[in-house]
N, C-alpha and C positions, 0 to 999 in steps of 0.2 A: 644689049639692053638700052633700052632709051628711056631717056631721060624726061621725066615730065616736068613739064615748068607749071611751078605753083602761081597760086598769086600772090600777091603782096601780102594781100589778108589773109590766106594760113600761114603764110610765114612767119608772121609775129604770133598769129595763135600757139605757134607751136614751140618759138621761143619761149614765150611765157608759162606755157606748162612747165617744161621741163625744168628751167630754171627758177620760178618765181616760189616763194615760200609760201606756208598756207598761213592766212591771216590771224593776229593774236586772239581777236576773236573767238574765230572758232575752235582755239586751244583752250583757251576760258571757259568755251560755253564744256566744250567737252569733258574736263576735270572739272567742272563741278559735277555735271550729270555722272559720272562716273562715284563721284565721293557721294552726291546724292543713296546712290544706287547702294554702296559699300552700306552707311550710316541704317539702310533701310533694313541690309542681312543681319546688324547687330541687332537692334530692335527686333528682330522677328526673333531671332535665336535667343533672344533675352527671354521675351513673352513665352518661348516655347519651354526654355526648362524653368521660369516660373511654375508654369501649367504643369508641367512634372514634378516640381515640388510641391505644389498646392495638393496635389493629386495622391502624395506618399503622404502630407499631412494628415488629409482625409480619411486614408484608408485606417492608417493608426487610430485614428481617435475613435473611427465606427466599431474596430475592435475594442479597443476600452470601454467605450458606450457596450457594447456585447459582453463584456467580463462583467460591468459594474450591474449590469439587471440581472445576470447570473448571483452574483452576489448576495442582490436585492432580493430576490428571489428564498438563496438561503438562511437570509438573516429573516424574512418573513417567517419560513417554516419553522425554525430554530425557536422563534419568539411566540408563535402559537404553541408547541411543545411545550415552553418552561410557562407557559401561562395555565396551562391542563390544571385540574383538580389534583390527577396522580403525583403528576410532579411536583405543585407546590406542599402536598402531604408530605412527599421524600422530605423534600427542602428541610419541610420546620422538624421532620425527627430526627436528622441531621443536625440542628440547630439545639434542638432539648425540647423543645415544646411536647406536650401529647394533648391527644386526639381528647374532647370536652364529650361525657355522656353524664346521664342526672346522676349517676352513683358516685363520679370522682367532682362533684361542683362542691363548695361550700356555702354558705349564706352567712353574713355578717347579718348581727341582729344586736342593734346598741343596748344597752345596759337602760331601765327605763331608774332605777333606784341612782344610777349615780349621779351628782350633783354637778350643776353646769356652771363651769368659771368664766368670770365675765375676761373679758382681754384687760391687760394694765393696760393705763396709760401712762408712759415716762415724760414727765413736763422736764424741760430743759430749761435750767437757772439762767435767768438772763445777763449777760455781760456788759459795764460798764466800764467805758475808756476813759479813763481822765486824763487830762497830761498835767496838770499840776497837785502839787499835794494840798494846795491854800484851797484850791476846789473842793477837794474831798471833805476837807475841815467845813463850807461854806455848807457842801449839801448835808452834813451830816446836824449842824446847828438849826437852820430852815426846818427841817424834820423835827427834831427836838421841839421849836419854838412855836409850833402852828400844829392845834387840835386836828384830828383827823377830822375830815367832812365825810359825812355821808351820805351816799346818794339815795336819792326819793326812792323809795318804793312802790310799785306798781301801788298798793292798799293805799298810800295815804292821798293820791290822786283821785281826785272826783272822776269820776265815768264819764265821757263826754258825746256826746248822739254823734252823727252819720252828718246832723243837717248843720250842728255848731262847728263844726270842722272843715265843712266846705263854706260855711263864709267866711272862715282866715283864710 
């Protein structure tokens, strides 16, 4: 076997492979791109079974939406039904009413001889507060002492024109 002499120059290339560590750098850059990547499957896997749950929401509700015009539907029909002529006749002879024809009608017909009462009127006595008794004594003597006045009568007034009234 013979030996081949290197040069100087692979010699330390080749030391330094072997031995030399790979730079903090490119450890750095690598764990992040790596957690990058990780960060990126959760995200996806999130979005995904959202989408699957958004998707069983859906489908439930399109059924309830499907039951509830089912529904609509019967309560439409049901309400034409009770609204029928046949039916509301059942209703009121159920109820007691009967059926109106000109043999079972009466007619109210007033009384022309009886006499028409006027409505009373109740006047309500008015109340007087005093708070002392020397007052009552004062209004009652005033009254006593002073003729009653009485007020003009429309007759003893002169009649006065349209044109005497509009110059006051």
């Amino acid at each position: 076997m013979n030996k081949r002499k290197q040069s100087a120059k692979t010699q330390t290339q080749t030391k330094r492979r072997g031995g030399d560590p790979i730079p903090w750098k490119y450890c750095l850059l690598t764990l992040c791109c790596g957690l990058l990547l990780v960060v990126g499957f959760f995200f996806a896997a999130r979005s995904h079974f959202s989408s699957i749950d958004f998707g069983i929401k859906n489908s439930r509700l399109r059924k309830q939406i499907d039951e509830l015009e089912g529904d609509k539907r019967r309560l439409i029909l049901s309400k034409e039904i009770a609204l029928s002529p046949a039916e509301i006749k059942k209703a009121a002879k159920k109820i007691g009413l009967t059926e109106m024809n000109a043999s079972n009608i009466e007619v109210y017909r007033p009384n022309p001889n009886a006499v028409k009462e006027k409505p009373k009127v109740i006047e309500k006595p008015k109340l007087e507060f005093l708070n002392k008794p020397e007052e009552v004594k004062k209004e009652v003597k005033k009254s006593e002492d002073k003729p009653e006045k009485k007020a003009p009568d429309a007759k003893d007034k002169p009649e006065r024109t349209k044109v005497q009234l509009a110059k006051k």
